[in-house]
C-alpha positions as CSV (number, residue, x, y, z in Angstrom):
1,X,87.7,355.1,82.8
2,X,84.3,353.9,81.9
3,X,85.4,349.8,82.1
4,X,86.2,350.6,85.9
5,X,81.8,352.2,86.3
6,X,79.5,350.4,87.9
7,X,76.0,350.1,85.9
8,X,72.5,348.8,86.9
9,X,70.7,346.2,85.1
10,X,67.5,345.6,86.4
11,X,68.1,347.1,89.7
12,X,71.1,345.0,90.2
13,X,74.7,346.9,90.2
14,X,77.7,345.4,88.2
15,X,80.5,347.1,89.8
16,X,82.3,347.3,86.7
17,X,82.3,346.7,82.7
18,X,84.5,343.6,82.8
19,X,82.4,340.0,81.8
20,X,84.1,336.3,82.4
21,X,82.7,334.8,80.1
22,X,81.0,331.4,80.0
23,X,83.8,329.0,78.7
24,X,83.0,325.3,79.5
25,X,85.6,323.5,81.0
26,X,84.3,319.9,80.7
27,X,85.7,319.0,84.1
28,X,82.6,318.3,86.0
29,X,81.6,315.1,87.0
30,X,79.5,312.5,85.3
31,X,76.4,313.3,87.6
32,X,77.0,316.8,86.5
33,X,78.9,317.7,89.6
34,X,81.4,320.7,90.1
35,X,84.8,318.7,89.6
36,X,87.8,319.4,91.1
37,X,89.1,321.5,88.1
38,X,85.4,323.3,87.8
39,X,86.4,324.2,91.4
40,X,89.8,325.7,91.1
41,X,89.0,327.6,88.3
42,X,86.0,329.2,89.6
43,X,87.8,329.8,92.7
44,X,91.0,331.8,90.4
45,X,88.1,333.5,88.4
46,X,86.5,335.2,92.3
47,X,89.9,336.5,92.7
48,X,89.9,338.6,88.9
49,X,87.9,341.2,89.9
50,X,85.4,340.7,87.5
51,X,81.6,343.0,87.4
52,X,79.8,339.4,86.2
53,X,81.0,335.8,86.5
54,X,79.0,334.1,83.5
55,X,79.2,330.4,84.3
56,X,79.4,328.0,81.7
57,X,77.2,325.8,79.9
58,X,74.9,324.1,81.8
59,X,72.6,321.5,80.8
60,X,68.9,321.2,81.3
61,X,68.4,317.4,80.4
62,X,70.6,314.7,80.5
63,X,70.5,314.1,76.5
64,X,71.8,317.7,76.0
65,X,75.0,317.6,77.3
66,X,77.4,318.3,74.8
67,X,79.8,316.1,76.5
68,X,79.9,313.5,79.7
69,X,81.5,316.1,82.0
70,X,79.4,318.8,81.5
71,X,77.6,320.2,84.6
72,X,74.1,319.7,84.8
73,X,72.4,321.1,88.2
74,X,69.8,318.6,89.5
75,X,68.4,318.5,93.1
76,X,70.9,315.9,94.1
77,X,74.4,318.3,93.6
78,X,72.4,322.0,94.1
79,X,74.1,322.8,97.1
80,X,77.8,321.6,95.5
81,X,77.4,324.5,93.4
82,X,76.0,326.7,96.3
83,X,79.2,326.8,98.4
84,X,81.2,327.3,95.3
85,X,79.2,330.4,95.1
86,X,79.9,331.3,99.0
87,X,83.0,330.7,98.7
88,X,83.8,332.8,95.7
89,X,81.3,335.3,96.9
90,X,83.6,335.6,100.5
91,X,86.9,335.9,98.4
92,X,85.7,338.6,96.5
93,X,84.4,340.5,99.3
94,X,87.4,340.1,100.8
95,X,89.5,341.0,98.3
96,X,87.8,343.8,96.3
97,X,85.0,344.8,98.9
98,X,82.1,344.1,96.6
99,X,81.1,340.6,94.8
100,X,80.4,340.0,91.5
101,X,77.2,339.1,90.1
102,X,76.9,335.6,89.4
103,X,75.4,334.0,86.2
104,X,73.9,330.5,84.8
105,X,74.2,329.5,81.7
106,X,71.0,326.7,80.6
107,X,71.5,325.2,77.5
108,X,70.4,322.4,75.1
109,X,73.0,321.7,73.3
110,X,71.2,320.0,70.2
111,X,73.0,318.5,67.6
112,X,76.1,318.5,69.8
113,X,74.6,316.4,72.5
114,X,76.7,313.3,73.6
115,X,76.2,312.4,76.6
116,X,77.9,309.3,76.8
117,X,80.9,310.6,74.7
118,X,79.4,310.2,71.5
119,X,77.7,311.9,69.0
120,X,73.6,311.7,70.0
121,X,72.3,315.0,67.6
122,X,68.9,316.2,68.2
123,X,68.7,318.7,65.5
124,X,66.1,321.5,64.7
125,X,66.7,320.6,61.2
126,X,69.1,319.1,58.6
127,X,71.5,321.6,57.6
128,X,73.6,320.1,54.8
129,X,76.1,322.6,56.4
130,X,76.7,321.3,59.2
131,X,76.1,317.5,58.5
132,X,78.7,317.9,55.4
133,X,81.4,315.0,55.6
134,X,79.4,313.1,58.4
135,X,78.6,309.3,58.1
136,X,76.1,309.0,60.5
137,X,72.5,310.7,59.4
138,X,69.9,308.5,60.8
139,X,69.0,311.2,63.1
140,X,65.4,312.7,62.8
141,X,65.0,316.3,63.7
142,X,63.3,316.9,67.4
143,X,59.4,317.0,67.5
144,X,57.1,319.6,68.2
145,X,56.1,317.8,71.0
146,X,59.9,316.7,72.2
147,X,60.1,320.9,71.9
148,X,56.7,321.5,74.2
149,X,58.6,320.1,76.9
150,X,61.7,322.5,77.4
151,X,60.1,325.6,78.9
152,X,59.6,323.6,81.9
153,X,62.9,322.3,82.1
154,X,64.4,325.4,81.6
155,X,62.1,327.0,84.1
156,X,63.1,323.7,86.8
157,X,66.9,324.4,86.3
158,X,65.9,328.1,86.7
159,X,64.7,327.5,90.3
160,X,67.6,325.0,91.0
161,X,70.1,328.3,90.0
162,X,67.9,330.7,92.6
163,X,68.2,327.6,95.0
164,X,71.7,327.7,94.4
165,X,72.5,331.2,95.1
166,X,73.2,332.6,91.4
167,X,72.3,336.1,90.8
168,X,70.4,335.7,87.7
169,X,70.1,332.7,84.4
170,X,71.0,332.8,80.8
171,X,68.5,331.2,78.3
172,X,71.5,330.1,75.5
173,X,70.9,330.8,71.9
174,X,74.4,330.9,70.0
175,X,77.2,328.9,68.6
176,X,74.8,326.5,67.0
177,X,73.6,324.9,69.8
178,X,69.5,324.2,69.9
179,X,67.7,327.2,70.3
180,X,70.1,329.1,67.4
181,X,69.8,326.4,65.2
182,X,66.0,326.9,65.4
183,X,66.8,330.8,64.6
184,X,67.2,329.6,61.0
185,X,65.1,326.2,60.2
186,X,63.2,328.7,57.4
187,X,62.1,325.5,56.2
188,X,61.0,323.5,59.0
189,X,57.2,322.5,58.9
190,X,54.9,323.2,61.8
191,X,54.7,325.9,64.9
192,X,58.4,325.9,65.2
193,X,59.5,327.0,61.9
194,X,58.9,328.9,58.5
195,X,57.8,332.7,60.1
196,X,60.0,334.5,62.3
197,X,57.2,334.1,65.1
198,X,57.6,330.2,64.7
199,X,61.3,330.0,64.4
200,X,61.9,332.1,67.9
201,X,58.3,330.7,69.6
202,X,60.6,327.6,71.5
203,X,63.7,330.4,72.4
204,X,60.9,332.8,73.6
205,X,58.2,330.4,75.2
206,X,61.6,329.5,77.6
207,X,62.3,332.4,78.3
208,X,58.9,333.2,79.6
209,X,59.0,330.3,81.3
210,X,61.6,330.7,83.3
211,X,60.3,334.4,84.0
212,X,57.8,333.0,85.4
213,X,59.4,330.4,87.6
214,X,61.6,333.1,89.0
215,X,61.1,336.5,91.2
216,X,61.5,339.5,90.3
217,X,65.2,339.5,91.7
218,X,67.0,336.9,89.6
219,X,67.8,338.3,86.3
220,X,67.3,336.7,83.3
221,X,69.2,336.9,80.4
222,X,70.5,335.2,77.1
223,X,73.6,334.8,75.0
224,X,72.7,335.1,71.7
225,X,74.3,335.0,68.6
226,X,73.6,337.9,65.8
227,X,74.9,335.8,62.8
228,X,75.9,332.2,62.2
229,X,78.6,333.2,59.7
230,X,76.9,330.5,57.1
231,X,74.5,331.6,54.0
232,X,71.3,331.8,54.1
233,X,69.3,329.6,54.9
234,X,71.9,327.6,56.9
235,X,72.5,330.3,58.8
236,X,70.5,333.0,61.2
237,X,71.6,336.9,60.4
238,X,72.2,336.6,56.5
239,X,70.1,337.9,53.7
240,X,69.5,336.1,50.6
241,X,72.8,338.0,49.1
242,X,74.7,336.5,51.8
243,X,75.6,339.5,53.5
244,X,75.1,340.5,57.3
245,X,71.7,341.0,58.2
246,X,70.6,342.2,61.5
247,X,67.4,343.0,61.2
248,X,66.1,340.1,62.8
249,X,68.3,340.3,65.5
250,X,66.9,343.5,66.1
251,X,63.6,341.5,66.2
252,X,64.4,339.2,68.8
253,X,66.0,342.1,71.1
254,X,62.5,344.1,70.8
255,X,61.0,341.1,72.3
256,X,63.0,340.8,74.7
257,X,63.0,344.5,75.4
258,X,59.0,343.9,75.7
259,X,59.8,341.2,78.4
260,X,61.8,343.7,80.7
261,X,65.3,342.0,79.9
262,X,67.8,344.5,80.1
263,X,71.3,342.4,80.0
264,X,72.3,340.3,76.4
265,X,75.6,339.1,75.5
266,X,75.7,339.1,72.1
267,X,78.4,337.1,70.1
268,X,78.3,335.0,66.4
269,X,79.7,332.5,64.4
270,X,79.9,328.4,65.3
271,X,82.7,327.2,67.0
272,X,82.9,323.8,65.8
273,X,82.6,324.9,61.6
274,X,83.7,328.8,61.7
275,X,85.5,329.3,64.9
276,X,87.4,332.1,64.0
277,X,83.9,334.4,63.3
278,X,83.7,334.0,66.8
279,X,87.0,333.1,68.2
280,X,89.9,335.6,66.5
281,X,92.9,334.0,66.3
282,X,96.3,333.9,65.2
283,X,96.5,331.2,62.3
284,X,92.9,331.2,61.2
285,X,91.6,331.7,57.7
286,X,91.2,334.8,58.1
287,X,93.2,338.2,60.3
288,X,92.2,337.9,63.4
289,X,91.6,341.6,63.5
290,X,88.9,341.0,61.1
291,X,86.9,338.8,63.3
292,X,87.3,341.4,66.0
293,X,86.3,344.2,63.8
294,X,83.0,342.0,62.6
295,X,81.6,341.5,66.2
296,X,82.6,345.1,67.3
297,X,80.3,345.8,63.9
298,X,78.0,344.0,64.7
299,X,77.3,344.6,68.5
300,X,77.8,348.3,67.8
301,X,75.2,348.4,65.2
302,X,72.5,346.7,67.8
303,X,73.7,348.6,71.2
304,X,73.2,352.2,69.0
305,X,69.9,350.7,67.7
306,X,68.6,349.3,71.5
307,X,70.2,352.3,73.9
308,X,68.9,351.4,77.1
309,X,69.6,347.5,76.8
310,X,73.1,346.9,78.4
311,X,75.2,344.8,75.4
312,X,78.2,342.5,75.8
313,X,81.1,342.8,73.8
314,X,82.9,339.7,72.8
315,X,86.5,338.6,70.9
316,X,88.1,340.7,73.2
317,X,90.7,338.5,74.4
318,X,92.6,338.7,70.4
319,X,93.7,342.4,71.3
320,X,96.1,341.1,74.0
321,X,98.4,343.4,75.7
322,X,96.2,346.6,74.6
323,X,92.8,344.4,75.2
324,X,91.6,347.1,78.1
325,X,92.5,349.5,76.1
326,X,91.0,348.5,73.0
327,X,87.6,347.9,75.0
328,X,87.6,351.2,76.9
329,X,87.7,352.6,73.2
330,X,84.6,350.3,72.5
331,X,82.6,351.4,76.0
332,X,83.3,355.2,74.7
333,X,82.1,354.8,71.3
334,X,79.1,353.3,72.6
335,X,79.3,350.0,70.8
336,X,78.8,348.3,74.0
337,X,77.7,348.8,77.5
338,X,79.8,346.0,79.2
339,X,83.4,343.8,77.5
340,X,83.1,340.0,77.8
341,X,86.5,338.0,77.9
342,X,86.4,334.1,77.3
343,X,90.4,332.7,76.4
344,X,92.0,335.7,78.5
345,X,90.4,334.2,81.6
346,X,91.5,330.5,81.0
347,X,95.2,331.8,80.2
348,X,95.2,335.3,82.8
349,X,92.3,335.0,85.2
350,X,94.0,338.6,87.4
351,X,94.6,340.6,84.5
352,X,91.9,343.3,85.3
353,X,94.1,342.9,88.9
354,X,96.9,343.8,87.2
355,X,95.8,346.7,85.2
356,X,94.2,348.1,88.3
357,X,97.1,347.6,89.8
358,X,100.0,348.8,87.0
359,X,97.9,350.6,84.4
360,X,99.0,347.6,82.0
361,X,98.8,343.9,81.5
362,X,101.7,341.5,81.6
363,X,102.9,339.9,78.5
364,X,104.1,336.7,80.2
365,X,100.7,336.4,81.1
366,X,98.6,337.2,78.0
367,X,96.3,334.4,76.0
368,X,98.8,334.0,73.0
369,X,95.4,333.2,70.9
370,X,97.2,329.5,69.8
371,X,93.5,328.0,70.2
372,X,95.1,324.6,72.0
373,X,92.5,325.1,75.5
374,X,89.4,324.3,72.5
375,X,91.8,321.6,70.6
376,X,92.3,319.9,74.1
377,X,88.5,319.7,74.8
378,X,87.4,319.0,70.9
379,X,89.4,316.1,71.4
380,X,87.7,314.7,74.3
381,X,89.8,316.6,77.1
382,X,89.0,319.3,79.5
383,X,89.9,322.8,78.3
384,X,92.6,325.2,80.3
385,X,95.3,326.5,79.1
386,X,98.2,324.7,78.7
387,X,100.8,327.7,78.0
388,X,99.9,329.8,81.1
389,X,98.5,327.1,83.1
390,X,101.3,324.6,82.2
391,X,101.1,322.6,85.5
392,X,97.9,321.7,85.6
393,X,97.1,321.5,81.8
394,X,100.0,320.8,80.0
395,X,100.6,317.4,80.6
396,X,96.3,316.8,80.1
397,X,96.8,318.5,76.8
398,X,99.9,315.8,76.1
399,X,97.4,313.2,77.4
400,X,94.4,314.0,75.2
401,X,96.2,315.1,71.8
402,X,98.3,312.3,71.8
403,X,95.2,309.8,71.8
């Protein structure tokens, strides 16, 4: 089976197709510290088997954390997070003979930031969209000069992550979060909106920046998102007849073809208006199997037009028992070179153990798709699952929906 190949991106070898996804557990401390939880489910997530370990969210500055637990490497806690990375690198070893590679995620997450628990937007612009039903809207958007000053703290918690032992960095821009929201300020005035140039010139600049903080051997890398799932122009990847539009998706992954980036994870839609473009599941708006047919669209459509980049596949985790399956199907067709899994490894961290090990997954086991680990941390909690992981999370998820 092709999801059991190794690959080589940028001279490093993934030992198979399968992707943890990042999926932010808010459990780190308020320095920005691996908590307890951060550690145990790191720990579970060494022992799946997995090509590449995407870690979550991480923040570059202290006003764009999305929430007060989220982690945020800083010289003080660097080498917290580099004996995590021994000791998941020694139980993988161990128990698969190979480890897998291990990758940051730097964000900004814009006009999500709260850093002290509530709401502290810094916005690329104001999107009627996403402010709709809000009371607050003081908020100016961030200057050009506020925007000058990310590259180099991008590049900073670049060199933290080598520091730290992770095999390569991912420069976010999805789900809304600062950089994608820039994607579509069409009518932002100055050098970071308007053109297409202007609208990716922060996204890109950081990315070059941390290129050039970094050798040769740490990878770099983004997760980006391909459409927004809103109308244009509240929205990147839709033409002025609302439809999807890739073509400046296409744009962006030329550049970063130019820069010698090999590896994207490509997903869409906004978790916090549209979650189920992004996020498939059983109750939404719409069938999930349409959402999971949109992003197979979607990525398919950019990994036939961009061969030799190696694409991530995402909504994976909606196909449940026949999810490996389903993906193998994907990896033959060519609509991706890699399958990324987010909910299944909250709820069934050894699944890709046990279809090694049986040829199937276990339906005791399987992400029912109920969406409670995102309700849980929307309302303030730490996300896990509390179905499959009832011990530890069921009686937080009690806790936190209850308030």
């Amino acid at each position: 089976m092709i999801i059991n190949e190794a690959l080589t991106v940028n001279g490093r070898t993934v030992n198979n197709r399968i992707v943890f996804q990042p999926m932010e557990g808010c459990d780190g401390t308020a320095d920005g510290n691996i908590g307890e939880l951060t550690q145990r489910r790191y720990m579970r997530f060494a022992e799946g088997g997995a090509g590449i370990i995407w870690f979550e969210a991480t923040a570059v500055c202290k006003n764009g954390r999305a929430n007060p637990r989220q982690l945020y490497l800083t010289e003080q806690n660097v080498d917290t997070y580099k004996n995590l990375l021994q000791n998941m690198r020694s139980v993988s070893l161990e128990k698969f003979g190979y480890t897998p590679l291990m990758i940051l995620q730097m964000t900004h997450s814009g006009r999500y930031s709260k850093p002290n628990g509530t709401p502290e937007p810094i916005v690329a612009y104001r999107n009627p969209l996403y402010e709709k039903g809000k009371e607050d809207l003081s908020y100016q958007s961030i200057t050009d000069e506020e925007c000058d000053a990310l590259p180099e703290m991008f590049a900073h918690t670049a060199q933290l992550a080598e520091k730290a032992g992770f095999d390569g960095v991912d420069v976010k821009c999805c789900h809304g979060y600062l950089f994608d929201e820039f994607l579509s300020a069409y009518d932002r005035k100055g050098k970071y909106g308007g053109s297409f140039e202007n609208r990716t010139r922060l996204y890109l600049n950081c990315i070059d920046a941390v290129k050039n903080a970094l050798p040769d051997t740490m990878l770099v890398t983004t997760r980006l998102s391909a459409y927004d799932g809103f109308p244009y122009p509240f929205g990147f990847g839709a033409s002025e007849q609302k439809e999807i539009d890739l073509t400046e998706a296409e744009k962006i992954l030329a550049e970063l073809q130019k820069r010698n980036i090999e590896l994207v994870n490509i997903t869409i839609g906004n978790p916090y208006l549209i979650p189920h473009i992004n996020r498939p599941f059983v109750g939404g708006p719409e069938n999930g199997e349409i959402g999971v047919q949109r992003a197979v669209k979607i990525t398919g459509e950019l990994q036939k037009a961009f061969p030799t980049l190696k694409l991530i596949l995402s909504a994976l985790s909606f196909k449940g028992a026949d999810a490996i399956n389903f993906a193998e199907k994907r990896l033959e067709n060519g609509d991706c070179s890699l399958v990324g899994f987010g909910r299944m490894t909250f709820a069934y961290p050894d699944f890709y153990c046990d279809f090694l090990e049986n040829g199937s997954l276990d339906t005791n086991k399987l992400c029912v798709k109920c969406g409670n680990c995102s309700k849980m941390m929307r309302a303030g909690g730490v996300a896990g699952c509390p179905i499959r992981d009832k011990e530890i999370y069921l009686p937080l998820y009690k806790k936190y929906m209850e308030k």
